[in-house]
MIVEX-812045 format. One record per atom (N, C-alpha, C): x, y, z; residue in three letters. Coordinates in steps of 0.05 Angstrom, whole numbers, plus 32768, in hexadecimal, padded with zeros to 4 digits. Layout:
N
XYZALA/...
// end
This chain:
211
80A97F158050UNK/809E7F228067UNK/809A7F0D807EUNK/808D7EF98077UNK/80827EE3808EUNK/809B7EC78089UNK/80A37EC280A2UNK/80B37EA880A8UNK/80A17E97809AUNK/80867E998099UNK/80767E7A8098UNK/80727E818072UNK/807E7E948069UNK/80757E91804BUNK/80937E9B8040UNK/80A67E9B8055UNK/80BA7E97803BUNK/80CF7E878043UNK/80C17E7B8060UNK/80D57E598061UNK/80B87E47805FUNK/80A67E408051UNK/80967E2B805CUNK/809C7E0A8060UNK/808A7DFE8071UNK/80887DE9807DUNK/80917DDB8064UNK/80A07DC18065UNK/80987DA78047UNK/80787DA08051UNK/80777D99803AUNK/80537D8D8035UNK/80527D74804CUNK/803B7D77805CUNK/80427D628071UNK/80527D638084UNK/805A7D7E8088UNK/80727D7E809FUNK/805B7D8280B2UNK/806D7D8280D0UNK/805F7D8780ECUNK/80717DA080F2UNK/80647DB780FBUNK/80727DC98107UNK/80767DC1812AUNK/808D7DCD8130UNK/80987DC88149UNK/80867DDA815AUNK/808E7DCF8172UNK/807F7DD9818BUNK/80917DFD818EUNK/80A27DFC8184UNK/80AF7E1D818BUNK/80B17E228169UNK/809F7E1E8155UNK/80A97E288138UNK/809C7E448140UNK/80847E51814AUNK/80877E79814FUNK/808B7E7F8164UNK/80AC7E768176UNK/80B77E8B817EUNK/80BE7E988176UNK/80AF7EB48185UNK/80C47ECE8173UNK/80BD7EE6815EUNK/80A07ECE8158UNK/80937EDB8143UNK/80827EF48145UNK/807A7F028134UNK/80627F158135UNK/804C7F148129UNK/80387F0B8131UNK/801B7F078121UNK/80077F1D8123UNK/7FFA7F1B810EUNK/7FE57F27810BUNK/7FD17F208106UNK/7FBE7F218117UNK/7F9C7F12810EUNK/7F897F208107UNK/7F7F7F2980F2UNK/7F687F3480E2UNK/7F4D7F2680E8UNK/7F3C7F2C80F3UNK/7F267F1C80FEUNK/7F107F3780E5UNK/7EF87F1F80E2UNK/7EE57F3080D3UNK/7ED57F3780E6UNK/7EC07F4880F2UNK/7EAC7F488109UNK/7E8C7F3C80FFUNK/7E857F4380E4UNK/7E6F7F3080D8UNK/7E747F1180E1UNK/7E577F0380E2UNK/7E5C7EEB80EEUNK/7E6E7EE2810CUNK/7E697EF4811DUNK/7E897EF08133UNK/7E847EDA8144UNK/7E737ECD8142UNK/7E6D7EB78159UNK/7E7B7E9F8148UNK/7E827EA5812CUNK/7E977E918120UNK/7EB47EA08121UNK/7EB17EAD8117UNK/7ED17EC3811BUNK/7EDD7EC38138UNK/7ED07EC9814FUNK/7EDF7EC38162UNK/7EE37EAA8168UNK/7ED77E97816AUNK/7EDB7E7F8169UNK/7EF37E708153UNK/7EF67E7E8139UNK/7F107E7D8130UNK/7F257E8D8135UNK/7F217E9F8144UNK/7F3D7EB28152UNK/7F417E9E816FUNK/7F367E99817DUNK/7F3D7E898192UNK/7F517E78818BUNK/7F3E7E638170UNK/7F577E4F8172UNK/7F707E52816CUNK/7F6B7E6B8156UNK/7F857E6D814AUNK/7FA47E808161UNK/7F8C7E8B816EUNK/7FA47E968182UNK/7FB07E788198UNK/7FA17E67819BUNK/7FA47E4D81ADUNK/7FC07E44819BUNK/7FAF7E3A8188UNK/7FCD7E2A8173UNK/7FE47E448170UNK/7FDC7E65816EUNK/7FFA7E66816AUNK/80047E68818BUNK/7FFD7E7081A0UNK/80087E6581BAUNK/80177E4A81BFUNK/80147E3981ACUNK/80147E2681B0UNK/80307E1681A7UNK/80297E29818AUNK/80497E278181UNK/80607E42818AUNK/805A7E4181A5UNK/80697E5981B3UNK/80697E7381A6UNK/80547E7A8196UNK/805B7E9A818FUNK/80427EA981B0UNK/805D7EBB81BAUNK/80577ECA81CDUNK/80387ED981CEUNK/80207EDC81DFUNK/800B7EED81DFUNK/80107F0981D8UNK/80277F0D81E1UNK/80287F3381DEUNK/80307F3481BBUNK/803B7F1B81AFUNK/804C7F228190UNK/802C7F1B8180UNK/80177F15818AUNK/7FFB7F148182UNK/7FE57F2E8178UNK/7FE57F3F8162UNK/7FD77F558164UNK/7FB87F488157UNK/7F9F7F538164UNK/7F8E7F4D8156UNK/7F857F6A814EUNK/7F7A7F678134UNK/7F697F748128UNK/7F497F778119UNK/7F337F7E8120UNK/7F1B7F798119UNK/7F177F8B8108UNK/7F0A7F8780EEUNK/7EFB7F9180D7UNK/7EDF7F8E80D6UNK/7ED07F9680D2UNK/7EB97F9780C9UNK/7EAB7F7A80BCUNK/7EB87F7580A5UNK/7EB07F598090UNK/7EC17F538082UNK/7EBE7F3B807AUNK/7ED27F2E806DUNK/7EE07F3D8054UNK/7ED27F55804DUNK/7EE67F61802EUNK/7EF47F74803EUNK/7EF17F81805CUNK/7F017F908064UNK/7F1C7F7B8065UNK/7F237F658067UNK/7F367F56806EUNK/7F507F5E805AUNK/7F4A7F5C8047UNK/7F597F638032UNK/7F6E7F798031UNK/7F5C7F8F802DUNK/7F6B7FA88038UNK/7F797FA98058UNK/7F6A7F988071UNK/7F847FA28083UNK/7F967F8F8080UNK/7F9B7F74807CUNK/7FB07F668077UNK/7FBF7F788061UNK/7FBB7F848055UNK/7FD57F92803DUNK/7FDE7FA38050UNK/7FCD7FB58058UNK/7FD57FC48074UNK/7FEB7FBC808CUNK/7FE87FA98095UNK/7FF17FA180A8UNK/800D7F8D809BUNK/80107F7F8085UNK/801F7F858079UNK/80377F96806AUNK/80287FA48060UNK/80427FBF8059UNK/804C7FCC8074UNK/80467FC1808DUNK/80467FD480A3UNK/80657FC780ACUNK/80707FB4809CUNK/80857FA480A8UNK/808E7F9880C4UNK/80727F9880D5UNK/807B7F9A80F2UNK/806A7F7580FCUNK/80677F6080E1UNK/80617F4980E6UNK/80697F3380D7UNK/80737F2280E2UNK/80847F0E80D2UNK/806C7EF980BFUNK/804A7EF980D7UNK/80347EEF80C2UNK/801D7EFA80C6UNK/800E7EF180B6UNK/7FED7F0280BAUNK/7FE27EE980B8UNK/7FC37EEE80BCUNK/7FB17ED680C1UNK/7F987EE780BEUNK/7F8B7EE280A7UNK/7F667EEC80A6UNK/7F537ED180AFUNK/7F467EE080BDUNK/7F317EC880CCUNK/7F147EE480B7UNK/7F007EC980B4UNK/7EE97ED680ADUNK/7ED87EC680A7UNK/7EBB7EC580A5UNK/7EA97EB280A2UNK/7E967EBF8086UNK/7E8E7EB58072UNK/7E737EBB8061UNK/7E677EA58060UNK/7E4E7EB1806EUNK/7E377E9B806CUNK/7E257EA18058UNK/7E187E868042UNK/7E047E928034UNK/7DE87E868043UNK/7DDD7EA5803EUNK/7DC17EA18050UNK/7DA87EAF8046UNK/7D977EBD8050UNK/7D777EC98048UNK/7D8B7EE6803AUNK/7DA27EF38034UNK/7D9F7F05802EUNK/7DBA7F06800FUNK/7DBE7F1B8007UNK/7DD27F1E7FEEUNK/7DED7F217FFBUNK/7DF77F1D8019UNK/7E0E7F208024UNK/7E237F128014UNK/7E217EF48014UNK/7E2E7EE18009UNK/7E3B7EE67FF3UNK/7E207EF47FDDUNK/7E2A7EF67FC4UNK/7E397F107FC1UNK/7E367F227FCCUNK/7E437F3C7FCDUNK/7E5C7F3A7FCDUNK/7E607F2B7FE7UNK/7E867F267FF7UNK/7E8D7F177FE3UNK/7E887EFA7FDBUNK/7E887EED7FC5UNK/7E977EF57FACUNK/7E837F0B7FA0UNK/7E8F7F1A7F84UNK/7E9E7F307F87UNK/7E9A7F3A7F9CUNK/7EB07F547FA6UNK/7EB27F677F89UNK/7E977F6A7F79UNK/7EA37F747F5AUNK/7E9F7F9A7F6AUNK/7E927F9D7F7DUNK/7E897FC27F88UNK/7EAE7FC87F98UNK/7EB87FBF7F91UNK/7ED67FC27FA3UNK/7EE37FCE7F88UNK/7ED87FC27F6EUNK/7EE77FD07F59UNK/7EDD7FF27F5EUNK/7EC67FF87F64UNK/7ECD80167F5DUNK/7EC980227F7AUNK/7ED8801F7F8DUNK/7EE680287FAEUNK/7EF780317FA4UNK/7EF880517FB8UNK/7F16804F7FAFUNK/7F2A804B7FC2UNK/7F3B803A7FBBUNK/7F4780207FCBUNK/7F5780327FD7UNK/7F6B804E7FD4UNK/7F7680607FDAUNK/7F7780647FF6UNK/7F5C80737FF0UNK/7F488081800AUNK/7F4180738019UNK/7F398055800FUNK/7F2F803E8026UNK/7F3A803A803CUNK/7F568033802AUNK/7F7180288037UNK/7F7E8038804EUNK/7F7880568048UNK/7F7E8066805FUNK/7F718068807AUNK/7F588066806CUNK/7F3D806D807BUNK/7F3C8053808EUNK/7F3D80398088UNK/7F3780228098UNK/7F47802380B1UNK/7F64802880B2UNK/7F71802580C4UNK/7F6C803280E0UNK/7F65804F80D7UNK/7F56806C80E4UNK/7F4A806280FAUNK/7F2B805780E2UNK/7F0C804E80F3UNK/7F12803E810AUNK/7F2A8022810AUNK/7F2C80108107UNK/7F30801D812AUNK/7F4E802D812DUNK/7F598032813CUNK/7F4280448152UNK/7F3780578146UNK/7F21806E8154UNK/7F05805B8157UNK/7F0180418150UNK/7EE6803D8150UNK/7EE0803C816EUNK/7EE9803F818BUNK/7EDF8049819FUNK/7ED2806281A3UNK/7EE58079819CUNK/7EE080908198UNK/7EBF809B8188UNK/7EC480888174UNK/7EB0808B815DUNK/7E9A80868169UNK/7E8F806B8178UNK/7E7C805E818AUNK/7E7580848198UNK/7E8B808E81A3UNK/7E79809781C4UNK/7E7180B381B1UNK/7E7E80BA8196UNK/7E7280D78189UNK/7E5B80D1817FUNK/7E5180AD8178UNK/7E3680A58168UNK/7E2580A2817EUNK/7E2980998195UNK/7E1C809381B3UNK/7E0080A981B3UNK/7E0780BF81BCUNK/7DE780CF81C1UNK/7DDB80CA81A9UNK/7DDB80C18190UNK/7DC980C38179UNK/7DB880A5817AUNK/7DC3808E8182UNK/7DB680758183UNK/7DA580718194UNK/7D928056818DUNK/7D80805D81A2UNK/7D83803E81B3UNK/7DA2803481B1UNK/7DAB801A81C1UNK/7DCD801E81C0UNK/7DD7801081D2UNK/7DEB801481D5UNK/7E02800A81BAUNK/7E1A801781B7UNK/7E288010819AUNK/7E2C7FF1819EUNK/7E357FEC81B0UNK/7E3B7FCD81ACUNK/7E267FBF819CUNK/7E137FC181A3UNK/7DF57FB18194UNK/7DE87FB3817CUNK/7DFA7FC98172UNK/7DEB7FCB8153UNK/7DFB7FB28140UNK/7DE87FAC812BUNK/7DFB7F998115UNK/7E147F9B8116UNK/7E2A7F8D810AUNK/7E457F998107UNK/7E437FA780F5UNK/7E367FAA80DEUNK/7E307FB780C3UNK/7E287FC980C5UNK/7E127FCD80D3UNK/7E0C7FE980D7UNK/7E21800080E5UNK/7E2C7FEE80F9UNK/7E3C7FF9810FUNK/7E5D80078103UNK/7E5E7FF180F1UNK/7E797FF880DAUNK/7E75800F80C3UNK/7E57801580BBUNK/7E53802880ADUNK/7E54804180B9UNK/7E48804780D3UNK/7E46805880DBUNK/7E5F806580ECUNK/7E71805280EDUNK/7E90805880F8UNK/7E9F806380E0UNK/7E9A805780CDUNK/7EAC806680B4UNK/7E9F808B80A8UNK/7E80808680AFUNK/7E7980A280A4UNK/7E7C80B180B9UNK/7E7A80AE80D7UNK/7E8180C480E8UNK/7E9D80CC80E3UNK/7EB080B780E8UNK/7ECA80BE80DCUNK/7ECC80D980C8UNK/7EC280CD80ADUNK/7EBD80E380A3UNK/7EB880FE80A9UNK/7EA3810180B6UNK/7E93811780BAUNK/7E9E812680CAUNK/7EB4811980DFUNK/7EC4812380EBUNK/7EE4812780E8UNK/7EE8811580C8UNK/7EFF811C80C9UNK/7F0B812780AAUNK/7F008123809BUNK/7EF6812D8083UNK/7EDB81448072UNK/7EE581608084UNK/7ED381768075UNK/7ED0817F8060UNK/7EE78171804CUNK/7EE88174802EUNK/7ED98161801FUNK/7EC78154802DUNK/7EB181448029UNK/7E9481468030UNK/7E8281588017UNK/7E678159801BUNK/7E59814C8034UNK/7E4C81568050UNK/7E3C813A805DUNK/7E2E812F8052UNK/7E24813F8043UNK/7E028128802DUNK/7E17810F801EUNK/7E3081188010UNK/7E3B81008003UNK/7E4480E88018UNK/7E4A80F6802EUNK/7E5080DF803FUNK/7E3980D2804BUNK/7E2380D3804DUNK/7E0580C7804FUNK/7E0380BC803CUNK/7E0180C2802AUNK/7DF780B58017UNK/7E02809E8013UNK/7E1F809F8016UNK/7E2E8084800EUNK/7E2C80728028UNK/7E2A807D803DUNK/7E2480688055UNK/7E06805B8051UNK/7DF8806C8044UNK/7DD880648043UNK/7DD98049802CUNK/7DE180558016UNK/7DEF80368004UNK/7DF2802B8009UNK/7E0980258017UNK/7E1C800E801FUNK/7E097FFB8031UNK/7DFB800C8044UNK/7DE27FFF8056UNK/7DD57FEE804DUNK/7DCD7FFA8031UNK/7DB77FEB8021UNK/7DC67FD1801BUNK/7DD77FCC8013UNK/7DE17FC08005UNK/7DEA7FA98024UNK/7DFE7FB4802DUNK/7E007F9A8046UNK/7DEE7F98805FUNK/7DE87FAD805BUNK/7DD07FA98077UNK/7DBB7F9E807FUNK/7DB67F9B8097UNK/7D967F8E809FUNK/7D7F7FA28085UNK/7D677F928087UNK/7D517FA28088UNK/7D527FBA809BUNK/7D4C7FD3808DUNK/7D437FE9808FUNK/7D5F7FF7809DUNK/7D817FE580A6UNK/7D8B7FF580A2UNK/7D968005809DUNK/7D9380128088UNK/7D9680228076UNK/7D8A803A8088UNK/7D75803C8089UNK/7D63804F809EUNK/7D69805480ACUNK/7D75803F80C1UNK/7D83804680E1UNK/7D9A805680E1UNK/7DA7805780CAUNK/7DCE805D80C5UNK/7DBE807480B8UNK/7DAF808480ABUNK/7DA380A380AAUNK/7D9D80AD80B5UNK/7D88809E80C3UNK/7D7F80B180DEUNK/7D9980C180EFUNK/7DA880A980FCUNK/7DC880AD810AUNK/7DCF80C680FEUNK/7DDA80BC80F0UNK/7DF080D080DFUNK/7DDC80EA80D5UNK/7DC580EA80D1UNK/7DBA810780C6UNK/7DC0811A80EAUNK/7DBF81008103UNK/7DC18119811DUNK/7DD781198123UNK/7DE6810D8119UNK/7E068114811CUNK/7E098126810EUNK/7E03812180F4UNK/7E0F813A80DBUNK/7E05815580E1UNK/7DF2815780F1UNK/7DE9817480F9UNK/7DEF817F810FUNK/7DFE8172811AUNK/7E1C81758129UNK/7E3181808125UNK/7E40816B811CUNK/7E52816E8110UNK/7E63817A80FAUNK/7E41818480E0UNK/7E47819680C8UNK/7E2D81AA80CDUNK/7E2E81AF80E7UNK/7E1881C380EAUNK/7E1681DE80DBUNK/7E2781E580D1UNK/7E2981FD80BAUNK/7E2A81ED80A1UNK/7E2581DD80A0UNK/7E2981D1807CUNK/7E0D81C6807CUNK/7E0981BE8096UNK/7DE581B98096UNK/7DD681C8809BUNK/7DDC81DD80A3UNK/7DD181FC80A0UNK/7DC4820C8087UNK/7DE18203807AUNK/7DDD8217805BUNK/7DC882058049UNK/7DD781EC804BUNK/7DB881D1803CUNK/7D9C81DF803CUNK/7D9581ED805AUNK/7D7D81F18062UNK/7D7881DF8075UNK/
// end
């Protein structure tokens, strides 16, 4: 698929000033931690400029955190439309279980990687859209919430809006999880509140019959 992995450099070589003309890249950026992540997308878009691969043959792409990386590089991959990929991402270990989570990646065994895989691309593409349908429910503008929070609540509106063969309480619930699990303190709370005034919206006859 990629010039750079199925001709590589000899050990110690110098690539030339024109070795990506021509090429098509893809940059997977994580949005957790971004004050390091962009700061590694800069350079890396500088150096490949540099070795002449064109701005326009440059796609970037933002995920959520570093385990979203995974799944869109296979993505963007099987899509045959890039000669390389490039994941940029940062884990810091700090005051919370982030580190160790991304770390062991063992909660990815029971995802189902299927539905993920479909689903990421979706959010990925609509997450403007998604912002202005979550907009009247927040009480600050989308740009400002966590990325974590902000990534949970883009995947369950999704849902809620694009998947009716899916309980709303199950799709709460699993956003409320996931909260717990990567989120700030208390937000877990913030991503229910949201979504209980979306969902009574949006599944206003399914939140009807609930009571």
């Amino acid at each position: 698929m990629s010039h750079l992995m199925n001709k590589p450099a000899a050990q110690g070589a110098v690539l030339s000033a024109q070795a990506g003309a021509g090429m098509r890249i893809a940059i997977v950026v994580a949005r957790f931690n971004a004050a390091i992540g962009e700061q590694l997308l800069a350079s890396a878009v500088k150096t490949l400029k540099a070795h002449a691969v064109n701005e326009v043959d440059i796609a970037v792409v933002h995920v959520p955190g570093a385990l979203e990386l995974p799944l869109a590089l296979k993505a963007l991959g099987e899509s045959g439309r890039f000669d390389a990929l490039i994941a940029l991402g940062c884990v810091v270990r700090g005051d919370t279980y982030h580190f160790e989570i991304v770390s062991a990646q063992d909660h990815m065994a029971r995802a189902d990687k299927k539905f993920f895989q479909a689903l990421l691309p979706e959010v990925i593409a609509q997450s403007a859209d998604l912002d202005a349908r979550l907009q009247p429910y927040l009480d600050r503008e989308a740009s400002t919430i966590s990325p974590i929070e902000r990534a949970i609540l883009w995947v369950a509106a999704f849902e809620l809006l694009n998947h009716p063969e899916t309980p709303f309480r199950v799709i709460l619930n699993e956003a409320v999880e996931i909260a717990k699990v990567f989120g700030g303190t208390d937000g877990h709370k913030y991503v229910n509140g949201v979504l209980d005034k979306l969902a009574a919206v949006t599944r206003a006859d399914e939140v009807a019959a609930r009571g």
